[in-house]
C-alpha positions as CSV (number, residue, x, y, z in Angstrom):
1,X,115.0,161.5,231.7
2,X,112.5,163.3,234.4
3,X,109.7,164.6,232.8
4,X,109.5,167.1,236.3
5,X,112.8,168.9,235.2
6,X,111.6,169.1,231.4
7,X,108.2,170.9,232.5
8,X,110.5,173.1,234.9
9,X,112.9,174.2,232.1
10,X,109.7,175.4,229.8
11,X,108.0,176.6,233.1
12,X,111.1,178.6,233.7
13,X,110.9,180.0,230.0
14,X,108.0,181.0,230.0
15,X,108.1,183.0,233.2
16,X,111.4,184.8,231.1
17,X,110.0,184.7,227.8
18,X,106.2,185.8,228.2
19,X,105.6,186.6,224.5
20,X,105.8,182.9,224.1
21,X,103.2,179.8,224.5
22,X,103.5,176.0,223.6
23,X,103.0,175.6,220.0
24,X,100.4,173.1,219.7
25,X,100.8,172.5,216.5
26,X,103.6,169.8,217.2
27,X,101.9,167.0,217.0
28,X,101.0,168.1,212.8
29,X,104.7,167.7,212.2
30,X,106.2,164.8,214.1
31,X,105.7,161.3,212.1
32,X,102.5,159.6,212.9
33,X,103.6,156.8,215.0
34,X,104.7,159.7,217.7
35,X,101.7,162.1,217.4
36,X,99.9,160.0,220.5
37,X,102.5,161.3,223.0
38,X,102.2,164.9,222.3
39,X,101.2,166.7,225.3
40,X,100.7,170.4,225.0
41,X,103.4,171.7,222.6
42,X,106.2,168.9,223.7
43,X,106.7,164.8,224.2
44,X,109.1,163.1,225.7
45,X,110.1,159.8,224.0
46,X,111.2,157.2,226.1
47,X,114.1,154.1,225.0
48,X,111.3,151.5,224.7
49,X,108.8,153.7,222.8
50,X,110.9,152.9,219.5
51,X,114.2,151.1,220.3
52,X,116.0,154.9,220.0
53,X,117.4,156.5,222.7
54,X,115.5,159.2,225.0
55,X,114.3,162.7,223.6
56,X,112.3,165.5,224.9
57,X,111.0,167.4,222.2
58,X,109.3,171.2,222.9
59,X,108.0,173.7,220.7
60,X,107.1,177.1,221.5
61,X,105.9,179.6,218.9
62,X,105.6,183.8,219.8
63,X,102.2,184.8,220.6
64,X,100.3,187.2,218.1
């Protein structure tokens, strides 16, 4: 997983989709254990976090 390409695929939305933002709000529905990784609206989960595989999890939310 490279955590550059992740930021350029929301980067990239954004730019496109400029009624969005990061929903920051993530971190208040992902179990507790996983809240610490949350990095403005998305975390990326590595294999050794938890013994799963590799996730990168984003949330964006429509401004207003």
């Amino acid at each position: 997983m490279d955590p550059t390409e992740n930021q350029q695929v929301i980067h990239a939305f954004l730019q496109e989709h400029q009624d969005f933002e990061p929903d920051l709000s993530l971190n208040e529905r992902l179990p507790e254990q996983v809240a610490p990784f949350v990095q403005n609206g998305s975390v990326q989960i590595l294999p050794h976090y938890f013994g799963t595989d590799g996730f990168f999890i984003c949330s964006m939310r429509k401004k207003g």
